[in-house]
C-alpha positions in Angstrom: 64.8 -12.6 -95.0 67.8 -13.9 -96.6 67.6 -13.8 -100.6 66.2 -16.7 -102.1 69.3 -18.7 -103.8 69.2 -18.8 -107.8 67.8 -22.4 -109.1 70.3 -24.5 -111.1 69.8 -24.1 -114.9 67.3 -27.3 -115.7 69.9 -28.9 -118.2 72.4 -29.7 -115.2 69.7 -32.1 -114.5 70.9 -34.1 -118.1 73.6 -36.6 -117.5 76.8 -35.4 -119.5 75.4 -31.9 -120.3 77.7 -30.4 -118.1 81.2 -32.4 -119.6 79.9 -31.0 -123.0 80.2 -27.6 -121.6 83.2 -27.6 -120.4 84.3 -28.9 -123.6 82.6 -26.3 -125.5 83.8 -23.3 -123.2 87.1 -23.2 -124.5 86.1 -23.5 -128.1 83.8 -20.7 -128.1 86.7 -17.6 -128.1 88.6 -19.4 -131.2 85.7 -19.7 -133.1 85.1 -16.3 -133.0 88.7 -15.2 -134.0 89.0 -17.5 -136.9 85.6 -17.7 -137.9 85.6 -21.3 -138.4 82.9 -22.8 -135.7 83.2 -26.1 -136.7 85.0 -27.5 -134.1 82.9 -25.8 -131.7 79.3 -27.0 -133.8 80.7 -30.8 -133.6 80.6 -30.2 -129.6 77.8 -28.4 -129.1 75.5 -30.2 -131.6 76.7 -34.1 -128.7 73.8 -32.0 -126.5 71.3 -32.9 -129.3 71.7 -36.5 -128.7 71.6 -35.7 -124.9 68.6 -33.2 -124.2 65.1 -34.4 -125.3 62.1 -33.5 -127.0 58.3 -33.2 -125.9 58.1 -36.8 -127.4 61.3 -38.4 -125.4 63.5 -38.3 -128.9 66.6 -36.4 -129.1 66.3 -33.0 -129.9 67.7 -32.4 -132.8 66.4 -29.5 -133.6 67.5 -28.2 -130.7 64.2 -26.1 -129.7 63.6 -27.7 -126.0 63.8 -25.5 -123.1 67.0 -27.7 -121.9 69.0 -26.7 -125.3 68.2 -23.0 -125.3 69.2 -22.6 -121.5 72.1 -24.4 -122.1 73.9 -22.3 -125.0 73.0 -19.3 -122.8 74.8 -20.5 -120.1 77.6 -21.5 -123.1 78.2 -17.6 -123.7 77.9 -16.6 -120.6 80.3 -19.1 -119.1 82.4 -17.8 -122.5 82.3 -14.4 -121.5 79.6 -12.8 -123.7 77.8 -10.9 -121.5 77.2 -7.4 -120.2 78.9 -6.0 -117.4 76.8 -5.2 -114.3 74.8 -1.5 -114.3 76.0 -1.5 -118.2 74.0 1.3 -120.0 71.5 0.5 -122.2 73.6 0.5 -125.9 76.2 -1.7 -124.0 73.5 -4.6 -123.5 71.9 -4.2 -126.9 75.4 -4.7 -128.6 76.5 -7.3 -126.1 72.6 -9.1 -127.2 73.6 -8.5 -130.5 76.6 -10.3 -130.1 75.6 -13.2 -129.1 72.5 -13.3 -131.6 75.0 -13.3 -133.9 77.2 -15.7 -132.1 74.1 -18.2 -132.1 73.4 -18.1 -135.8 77.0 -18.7 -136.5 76.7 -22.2 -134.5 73.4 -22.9 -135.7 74.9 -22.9 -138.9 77.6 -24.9 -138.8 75.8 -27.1 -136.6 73.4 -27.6 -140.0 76.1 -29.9 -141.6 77.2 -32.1 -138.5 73.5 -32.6 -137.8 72.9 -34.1 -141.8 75.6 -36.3 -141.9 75.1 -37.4 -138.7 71.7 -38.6 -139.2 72.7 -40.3 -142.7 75.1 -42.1 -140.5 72.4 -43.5 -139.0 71.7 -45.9 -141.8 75.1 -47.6 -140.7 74.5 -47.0 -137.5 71.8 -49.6 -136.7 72.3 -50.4 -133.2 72.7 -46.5 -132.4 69.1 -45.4 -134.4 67.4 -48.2 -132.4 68.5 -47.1 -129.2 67.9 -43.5 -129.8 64.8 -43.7 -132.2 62.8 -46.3 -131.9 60.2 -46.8 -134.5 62.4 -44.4 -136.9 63.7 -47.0 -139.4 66.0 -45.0 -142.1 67.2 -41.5 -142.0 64.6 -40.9 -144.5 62.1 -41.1 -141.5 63.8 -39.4 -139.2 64.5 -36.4 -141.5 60.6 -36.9 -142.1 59.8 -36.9 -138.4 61.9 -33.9 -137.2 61.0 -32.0 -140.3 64.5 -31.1 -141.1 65.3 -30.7 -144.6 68.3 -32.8 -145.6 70.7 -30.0 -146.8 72.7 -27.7 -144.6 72.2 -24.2 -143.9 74.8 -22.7 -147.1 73.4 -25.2 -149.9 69.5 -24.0 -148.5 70.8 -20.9 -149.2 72.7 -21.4 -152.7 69.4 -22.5 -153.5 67.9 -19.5 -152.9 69.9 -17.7 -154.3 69.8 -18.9 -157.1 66.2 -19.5 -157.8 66.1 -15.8 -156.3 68.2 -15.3 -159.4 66.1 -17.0 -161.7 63.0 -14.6 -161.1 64.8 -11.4 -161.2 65.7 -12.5 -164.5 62.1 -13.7 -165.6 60.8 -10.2 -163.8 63.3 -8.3 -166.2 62.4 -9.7 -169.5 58.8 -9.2 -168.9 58.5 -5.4 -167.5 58.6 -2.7 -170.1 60.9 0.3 -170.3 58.7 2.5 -167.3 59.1 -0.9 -165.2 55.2 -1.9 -165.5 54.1 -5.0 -167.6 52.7 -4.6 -170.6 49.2 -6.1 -171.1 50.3 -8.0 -173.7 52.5 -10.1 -171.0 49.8 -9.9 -168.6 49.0 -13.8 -168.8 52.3 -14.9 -168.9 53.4 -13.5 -165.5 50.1 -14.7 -163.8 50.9 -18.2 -165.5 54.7 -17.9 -164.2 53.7 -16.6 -161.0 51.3 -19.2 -159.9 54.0 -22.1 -161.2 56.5 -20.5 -159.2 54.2 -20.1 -155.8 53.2 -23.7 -156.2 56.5 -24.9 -156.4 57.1 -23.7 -153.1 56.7 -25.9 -149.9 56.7 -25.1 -146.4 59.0 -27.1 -145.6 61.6 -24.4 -147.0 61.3 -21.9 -144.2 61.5 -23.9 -141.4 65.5 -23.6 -141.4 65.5 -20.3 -142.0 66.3 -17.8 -139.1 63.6 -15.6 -137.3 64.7 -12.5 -139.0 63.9 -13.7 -142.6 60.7 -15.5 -141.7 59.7 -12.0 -140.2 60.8 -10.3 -143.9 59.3 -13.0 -146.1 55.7 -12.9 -143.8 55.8 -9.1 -144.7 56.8 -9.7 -148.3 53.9 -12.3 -148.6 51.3 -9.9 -146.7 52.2 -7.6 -148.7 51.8 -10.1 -152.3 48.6 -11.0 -150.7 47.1 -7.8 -151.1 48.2 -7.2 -154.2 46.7 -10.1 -155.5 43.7 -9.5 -154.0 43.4 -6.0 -156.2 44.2 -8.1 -159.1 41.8 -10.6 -158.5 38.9 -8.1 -158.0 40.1 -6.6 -161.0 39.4 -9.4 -163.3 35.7 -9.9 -161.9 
């Protein structure tokens, strides 16, 4: 029996997807020598407004099945792939690669993606067309879940409230690095302030790898709460 013939990636299916590749293509091997994707992010983010989402809307946060087969196709029509019969280290660095390569666009994707959706409040005729019932960017930030900032000031915000409770962690430990009793209340009191301040909304830009950190971090805050808890009873 002859071998069954491969199956066409499903986002050839979407209208213009294809023109937006071969845009996108030539873009890819620049932005990784100057290390400045945004004329490659301005490109690739036009398949947001092209692919859908489970609910018909544009996806822009580019999770559908459509998006993700198509910037796999984008590196390997760029190039990014192993050769054939490549040994094993080759592939994981070649995966690594284009991990990499991915978070770089994501990121710079981040900005294009804000101020496209604020020009959406001038953009009347545009929002209507492409979401209905989303009156405002304010909504549509809302509906996506997507937090208005980009990627960089998400994370000079983190860093510096990251900053901020190193330095409240340092002026209350003692010389052997424990907390005295006497400051006992006051880090509790901080602590709970500072959890509660939190919203989930935060993590949902941030990449897989740091969700995976911060879930152990919190597992591991968990427990130790727990010990303190059953030590106050």
């Amino acid at each position: 029996m002859p071998p069954k013939k491969k199956a066409a990636p499903v986002w050839q299916a979407f209208p213009g997807a294809q023109e937006v590749m071969d845009r996108a293509v030539p873009l890819v091997a620049p932005a990784q020598q100057s290390r400045d994707f945004g004329p490659l992010a301005a490109v690739v983010f036009e398949t947001a407004l092209i692919f859908t989402n489970a609910d018909g809307l544009p996806d822009l946060r580019r999770e559908s099945y459509a998006t993700r087969q198509w910037m796999s196709s984008l590196l390997d029509a760029a190039g990014i792939v192993a050769p054939p019969m490549s040994p094993l280290d080759v592939r994981e660095a070649v995966k690594k690669d284009r991990q990499s390569l991915l978070q770089s666009i994501r990121e710079a994707i981040s900005p294009v993606r804000v101020n496209y959706v604020y020009s959406l409040d001038e953009l009347t005729d545009e929002r209507a067309r492409l979401f209905p019932n989303l009156s405002s960017s304010e909504e549509i930030f809302a509906y996506y879940k997507i937090i208005p900032k980009t990627q960089r000031e998400i994370r000079t915000a983190n860093y510096h409230r990251k900053a901020a409770l190193q330095s409240i962690g340092a002026a209350v430990l003692g010389a052997d690095g424990e907390v005295p009793p006497g400051r006992c209340a006051e880090v509790v009191h901080s602590l709970h302030r500072t959890v509660a301040a939190l919203s989930p909304k935060v993590f949902e830009e941030l990449s897989p790898e740091v969700k995976d950190q911060l879930r152990k971090e919190l597992a591991e805050t968990r427990a130790a709460l727990l010990a303190l808890e059953s030590a106050l009873s």
